[in-house]
C-alpha positions, 0 to 999 in steps of 0.5 A: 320834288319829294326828297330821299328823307320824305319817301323813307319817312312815307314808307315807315309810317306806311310799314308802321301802320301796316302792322310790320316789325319796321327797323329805324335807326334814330338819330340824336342823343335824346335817349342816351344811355338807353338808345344812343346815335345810330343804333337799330330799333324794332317798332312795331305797330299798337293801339295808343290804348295799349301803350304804358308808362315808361314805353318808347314810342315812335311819333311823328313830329312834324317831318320826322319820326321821333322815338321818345319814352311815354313820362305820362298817359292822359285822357283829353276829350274822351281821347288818350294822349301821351306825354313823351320826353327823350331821358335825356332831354331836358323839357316835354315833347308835345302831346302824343295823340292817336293822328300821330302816334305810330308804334312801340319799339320793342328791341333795341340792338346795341354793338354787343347784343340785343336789348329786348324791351319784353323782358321782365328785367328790361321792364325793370330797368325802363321804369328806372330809366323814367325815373332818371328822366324827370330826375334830370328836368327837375335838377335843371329846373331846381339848380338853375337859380343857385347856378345863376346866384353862382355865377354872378360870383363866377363859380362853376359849381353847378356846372361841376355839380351836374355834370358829376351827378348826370355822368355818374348816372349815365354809367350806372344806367349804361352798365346795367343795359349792358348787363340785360343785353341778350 
């Protein structure tokens, strides 16, 4: 019996490939600040060849769609493949290829506006949001020995560290999307 969640995903991939502006509404907070939980996002359909670095991309992962931002573009056997990773998830996406990349999302709307991905200030900010992304895995990967050395003496200071430090960020980058909002 095929469920609600297989038809909608059947008819996005269908309407993606097609060539349509497809409206999603991402799930999750792997891309916050930049897309948070629920918000409405325009994909539209591209060749995996025109799509850059700091892009969002709409892929499938096995029984759903995922929306993550391209970290890397690669060329494996004559093939492009795409890195991806949500900006704020910690560890890389498996390799994007062209069976299963369907789009780029090209607006996202927030509660107080439209945040159009074509802008050249929105371009501006992605790139930042990119780096901020691998800012975030790197930290994790570089704190987590002086974090365990710590809590064998039962500190907490890299858990206040990094959530400091990640909170901080997260207002920054929250308040400049705001600001490119149109």
């Amino acid at each position: 019996m095929t469920t609600k969640k297989e038809i909608y995903l059947s008819l996005a991939n269908d309407l993606i490939k097609l060539g349509n502006a497809t409206v999603l509404f991402p799930r999750g907070g792997s891309m916050k600040p930049f897309i948070k939980d629920g918000e409405k996002i325009i994909v539209r359909s591209c060749a995996i060849n025109e799509v850059r670095v700091a892009d969002i991309v709409v892929f499938n992962a096995g029984s759903s769609l995922i929306a993550h931002r391209v970290m890397k573009v690669g060329d494996a056997a004559g093939a492009v493949t795409l890195i991806t990773k949500g900006d704020s998830a910690y560890g890389l996406d498996a390799p994007v290829t062209a069976g299963n990349f369907l789009g780029r999302v090209i607006s996202v709307e927030k509660g107080c506006g439209v945040l159009d991905l074509t802008d050249r200030r929105v371009e501006r900010l992605s790139r930042a949001m990119l780096i901020y992304s691998r800012f975030m895995g790197n930290f994790i990967e570089i704190f987590a020995p002086v974090y365990l050395l710590f809590k064998r003496r039962r500190h907490r200071i890299k858990d206040y560290f990094y959530a400091v430090s990640y909170q901080a960020l997260y207002y920054v980058f929250d308040l400049w999307i705001r600001s490119c909002v149109k």
